[in-house]
N, C-alpha and C positions, 0 to 999 in steps of 0.2 A: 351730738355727743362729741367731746374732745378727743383725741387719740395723739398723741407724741411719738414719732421713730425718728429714732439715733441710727444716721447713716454712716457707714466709712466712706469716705468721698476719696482721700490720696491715702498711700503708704510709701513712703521715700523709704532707702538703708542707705544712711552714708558710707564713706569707706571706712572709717574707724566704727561701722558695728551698730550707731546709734539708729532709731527707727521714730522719723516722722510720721505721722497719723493727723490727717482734718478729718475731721464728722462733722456731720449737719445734721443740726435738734429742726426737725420739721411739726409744724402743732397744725392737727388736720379739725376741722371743725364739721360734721355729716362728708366726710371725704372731700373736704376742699382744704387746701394750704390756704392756713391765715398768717401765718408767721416761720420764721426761718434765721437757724441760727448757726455761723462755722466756729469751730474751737478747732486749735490747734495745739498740739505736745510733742515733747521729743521725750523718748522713754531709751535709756540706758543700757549695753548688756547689761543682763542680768538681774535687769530688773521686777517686780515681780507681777505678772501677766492675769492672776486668776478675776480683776476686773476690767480686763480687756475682752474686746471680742474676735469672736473663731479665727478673723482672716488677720487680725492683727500676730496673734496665736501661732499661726501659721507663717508667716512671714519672719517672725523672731526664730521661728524653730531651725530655720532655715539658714538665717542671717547669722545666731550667734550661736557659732560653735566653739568649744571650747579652749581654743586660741584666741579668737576674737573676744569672751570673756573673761580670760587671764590677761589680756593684753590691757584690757579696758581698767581692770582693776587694780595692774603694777599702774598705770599712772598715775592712780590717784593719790597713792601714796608718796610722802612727801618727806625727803630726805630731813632728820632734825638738824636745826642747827647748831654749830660748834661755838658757842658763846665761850668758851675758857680761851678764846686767844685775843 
């Protein structure tokens, strides 16, 4: 029987808020590893968490408070420019 678990392996917080995450796709085959996969992300404040898992969940809740989500979000915006001169 095939069986697949999604592991969290790291969780980083840089300083400006953002939250790294590697998970490893492990495919067990009668409970032996046949295959083995790392995917890495960086996920944003405030981004939205409801396909993440518990310890990611937890780590965000922690990390972006809502300083570090207002902070995050005046950068992104982007001064227009003054083309009439």
């Amino acid at each position: 029987m095939l069986e697949e678990k999604r592991v969290v392996d790291q969780i980083e917080v840089t300083g400006q808020g953002f939250i790294g995450v590697q998970t490893i796709n492990v495919i067990l085959r009668d409970g032996v590893e046949v295959a083995r996969s790392y995917h890495r992300k960086m996920i944003a404040p405030g981004d939205d968490l409801s396909a993440e898992l518990p310890d990611v969940v937890s780590h965000a809740s922690i990390a972006w408070t809502p300083e570090v989500v207002a902070a995050y979000k005046a950068a992104q915006v982007k001064p227009a420019l003054d083309v009439a001169k």
